[in-house]
Structures are given as C-alpha cells and as structure tokens.
C-alpha positions in Angstrom: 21.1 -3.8 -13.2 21.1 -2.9 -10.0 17.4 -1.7 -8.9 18.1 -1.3 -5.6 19.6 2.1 -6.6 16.6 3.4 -8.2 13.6 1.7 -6.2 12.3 1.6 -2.5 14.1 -2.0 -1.3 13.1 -4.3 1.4 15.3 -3.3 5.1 16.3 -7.5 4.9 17.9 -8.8 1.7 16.0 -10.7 -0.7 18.4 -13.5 -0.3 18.3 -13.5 3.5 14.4 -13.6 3.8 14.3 -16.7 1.2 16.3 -18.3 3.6 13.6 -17.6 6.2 10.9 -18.1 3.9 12.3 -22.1 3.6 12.8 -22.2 7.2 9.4 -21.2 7.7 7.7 -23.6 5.6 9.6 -26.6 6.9 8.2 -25.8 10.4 5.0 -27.2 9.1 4.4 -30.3 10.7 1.4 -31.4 8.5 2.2 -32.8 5.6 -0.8 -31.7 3.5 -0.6 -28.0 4.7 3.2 -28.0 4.7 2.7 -29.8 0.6 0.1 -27.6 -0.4 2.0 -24.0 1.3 5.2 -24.8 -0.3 3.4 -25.2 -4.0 1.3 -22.0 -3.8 4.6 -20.4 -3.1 6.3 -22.2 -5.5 4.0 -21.7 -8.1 4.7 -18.1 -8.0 8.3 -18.1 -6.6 9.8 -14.9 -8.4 6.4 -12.7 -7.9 6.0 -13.9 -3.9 10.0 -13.0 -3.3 9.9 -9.1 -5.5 6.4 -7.6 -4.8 5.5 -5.3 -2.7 2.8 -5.4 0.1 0.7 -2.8 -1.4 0.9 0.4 -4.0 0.9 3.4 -1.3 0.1 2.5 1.9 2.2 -0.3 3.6 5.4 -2.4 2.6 5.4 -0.8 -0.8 8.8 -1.8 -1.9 10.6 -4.7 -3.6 10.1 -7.7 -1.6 7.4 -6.1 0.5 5.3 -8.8 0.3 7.2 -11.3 1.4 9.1 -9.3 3.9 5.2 -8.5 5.2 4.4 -12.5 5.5 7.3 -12.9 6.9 6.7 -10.5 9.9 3.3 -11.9 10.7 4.4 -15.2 10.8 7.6 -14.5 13.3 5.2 -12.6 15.4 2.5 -15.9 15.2 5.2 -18.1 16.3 5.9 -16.2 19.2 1.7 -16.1 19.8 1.4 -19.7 19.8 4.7 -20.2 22.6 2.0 -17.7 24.7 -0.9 -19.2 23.4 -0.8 -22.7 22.9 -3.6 -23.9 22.2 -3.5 -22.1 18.6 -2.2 -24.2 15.8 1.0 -23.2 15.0 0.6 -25.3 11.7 -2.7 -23.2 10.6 -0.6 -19.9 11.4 2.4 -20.3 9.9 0.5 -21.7 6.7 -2.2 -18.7 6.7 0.9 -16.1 7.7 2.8 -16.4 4.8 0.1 -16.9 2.2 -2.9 -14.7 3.5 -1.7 -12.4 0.5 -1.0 -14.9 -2.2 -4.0 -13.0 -4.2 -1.1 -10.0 -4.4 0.9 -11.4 -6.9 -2.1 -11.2 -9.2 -3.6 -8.2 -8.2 -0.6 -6.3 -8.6 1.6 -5.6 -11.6 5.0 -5.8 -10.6 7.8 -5.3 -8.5 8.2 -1.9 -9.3 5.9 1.3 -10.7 3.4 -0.9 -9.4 -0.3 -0.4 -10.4 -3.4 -2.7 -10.3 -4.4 -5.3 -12.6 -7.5 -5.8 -14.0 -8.0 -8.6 -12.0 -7.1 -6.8 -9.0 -9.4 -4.4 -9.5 -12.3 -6.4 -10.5 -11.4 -9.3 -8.1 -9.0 -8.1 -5.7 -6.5 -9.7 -3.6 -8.6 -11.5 -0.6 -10.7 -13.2 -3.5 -7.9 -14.5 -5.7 -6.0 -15.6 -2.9 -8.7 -17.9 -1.1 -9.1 -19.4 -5.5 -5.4 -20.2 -5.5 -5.4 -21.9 -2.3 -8.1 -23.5 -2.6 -7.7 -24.9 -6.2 -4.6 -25.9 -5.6 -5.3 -27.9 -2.2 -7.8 -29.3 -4.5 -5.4 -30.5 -7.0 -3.3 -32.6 -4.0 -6.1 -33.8 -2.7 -6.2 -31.9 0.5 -8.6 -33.1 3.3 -11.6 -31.1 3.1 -12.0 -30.0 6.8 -7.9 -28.8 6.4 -8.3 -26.8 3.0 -11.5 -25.0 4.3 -10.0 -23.4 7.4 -6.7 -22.2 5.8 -8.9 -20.8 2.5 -11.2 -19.1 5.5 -8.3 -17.4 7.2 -7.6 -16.0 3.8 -10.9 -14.6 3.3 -11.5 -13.5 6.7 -8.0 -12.0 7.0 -9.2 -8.4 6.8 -11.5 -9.1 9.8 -14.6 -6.7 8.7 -16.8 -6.7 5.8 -16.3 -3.0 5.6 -12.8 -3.3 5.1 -13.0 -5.9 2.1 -13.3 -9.3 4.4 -15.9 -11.5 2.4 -16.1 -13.6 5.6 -15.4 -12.0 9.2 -13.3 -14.8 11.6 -14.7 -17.5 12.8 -12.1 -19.5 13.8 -9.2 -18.3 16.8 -6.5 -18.9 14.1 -8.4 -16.7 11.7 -8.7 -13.7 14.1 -5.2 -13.9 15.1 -4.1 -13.4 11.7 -6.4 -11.0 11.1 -5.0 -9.1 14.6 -1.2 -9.8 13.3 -2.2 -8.5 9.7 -3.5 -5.1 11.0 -0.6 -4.9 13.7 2.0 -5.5 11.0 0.7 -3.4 8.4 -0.6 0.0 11.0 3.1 0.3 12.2 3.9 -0.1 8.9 2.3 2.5 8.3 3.1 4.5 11.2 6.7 3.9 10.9 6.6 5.6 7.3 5.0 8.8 9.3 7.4 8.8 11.8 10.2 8.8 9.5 9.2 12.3 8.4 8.3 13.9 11.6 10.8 15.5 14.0 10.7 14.3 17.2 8.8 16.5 19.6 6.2 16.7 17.0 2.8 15.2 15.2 2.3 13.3 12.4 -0.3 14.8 9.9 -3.4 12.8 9.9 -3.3 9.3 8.9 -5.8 7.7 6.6 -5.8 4.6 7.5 -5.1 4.7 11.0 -8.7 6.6 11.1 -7.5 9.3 10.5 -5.6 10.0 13.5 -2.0 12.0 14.2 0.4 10.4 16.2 3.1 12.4 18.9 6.7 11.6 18.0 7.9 11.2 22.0 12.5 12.3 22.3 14.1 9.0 22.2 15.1 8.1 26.2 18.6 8.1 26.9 
C-alpha cells in the first residue's frame, strides 16, 4: 500500500534522505562516535527512517524525524565551515540523534500518539539512556560518551522547556540553537502555508504566542 496517498509525507523521499543519512554518518572521523552513532541508528533503523518529528506541532509526517535530524545536521556542517573551532564530529553525531528518545516516545509512523513511556519518561530522557547504554556496551571513552549524552539532554536548552541539563558545552548550545531554528520555521512554515499573502498568521503557540505578517513575494 501506498501510504503516501493517505498520510502527511516527508517533502524528500525516504529513499533519498537514507542516502544522506549514510553519507552523514560516514563524515564522522572518530571511530568511537562514528561506531557508536551508526548502532543507535541501526538499532532502530525502520522507526528512525518512518516517524515523525512530533504529533502536532513540527515535522509531523512520515519520516519527519529523520528528515528533522537531517536538517540540523546540514545546517551544523555549514556552522562549523564558519565556526571552526566547533567539532564537526560532536555535531554531526548529536544532530542526527538528539531525538533518538522519539522512536520510543512515539507510537508510530502514522495516527501517531504517545506511549507510555513517552509520557512518563519522555523523549530527552530516553534518548540520553540509549546513547549512553549503548556507548557503554562498545566501550566508549568516558570523557567522549558524556558530552554526546549531554547534548542530548541539554538539547532543549531551558529547564522550562523539558532540558534536564541547560548547555554547557559550545557544541551543546549550537544544537540546541539549530534544534529551535529547525523546528520554529517548521512551525512557521505550516502557518504560512494557510495565510494569504498580505496577511497575519493567527497566534502561534509555540512561537510565544506571536502572529507573523506574510510579506508579497518580490518579483
């Protein structure tokens, strides 16, 4: 069956962002990162590559999630050419699994709802267990699997927006910045797309609670 006639589908194929998923992955030049990114992933190949970002509010279609990571990290790897100090390795590892935790939180890839141990646990929480169990079963060096697990957990940047740590490293707070960028336009794009140009969105939740002007395209 064809689902893309009946649900929401990513704007990329599925089979084209895999292919970007891979290439991705092998741009890891640490072999314990690059190990420990690709099993995670692995691990939970079919979820990662089908679920949405979210239920409502951004990237809520099939292959949301990964189309999601996918953004953040091509925007990262243009940061680090600007900033090069980051570690590209660090970013493209937290970038495409900063929502790991999703593909238990969530039920599925369509009429998606919350499990129970997304609700109870939710996704920041069981993300930062897989990674870190995982780096712990290959033996990843401590310093290594701390600051990738503490991107995770910081990667909503404010306690008050679910962040059980805020960031305390610079490749932690640019994912967190990339996150929010990624998933506000998101958001605003999904606004947009109902609003006539010359006109306001209505008031968007998450964007605190703000209405955006739709300026006439330029010529």
């Amino acid at each position: 069956v064809d689902i893309s006639k009946y649900v929401p589908m990513a704007p990329t194929p599925i089979e084209e962002m895999k292919k970007t998923l891979d290439s991705y992955i092998e741009l890891i030049e640490d072999k314990e990162l690059h190990d420990l990114t690709k099993k995670v992933i692995s691990d939970r190949y079919e979820k990662y590559t089908t679920y949405p970002a979210a239920v409502t509010v951004h990237h809520a279609f099939v292959g949301g999630l990964m189309y999601h990571s996918l953004s953040i990290c091509s925007t990262a790897l243009k940061t680090v050419e600007q900033y090069p100090e980051l570690s590209r390795d660090y970013l493209v590892a937290g970038s495409l699994l900063h929502d790991i935790g999703k593909t238990v939180e969530l039920s599925g890839a369509s009429a998606t709802t919350y499990t129970e141990e997304g609700n109870l646990l939710g996704h920041i929480s069981s993300g930062a267990m897989i990674v870190y169990s995982t780096g712990k079963e290959l033996h990843v060096q401590d310093e290594k699997l701390i600051v990738l697990t503490h991107m995770i957990l910081a990667h909503h940047g404010e306690y008050d927006f679910g962040s059980p740590k805020e960031p305390m490293t610079a490749e932690a707070f640019v994912l967190h910045e990339l996150d929010e960028l990624d998933a506000k336009l998101a958001t605003l794009k999904n606004a947009y797309d109902t609003t006539s140009e010359g006109s306001f969105t209505g008031r968007i939740v998450w964007m605190d609670n703000q209405n955006f002007y739709k300026p006439h395209k330029l010529k």
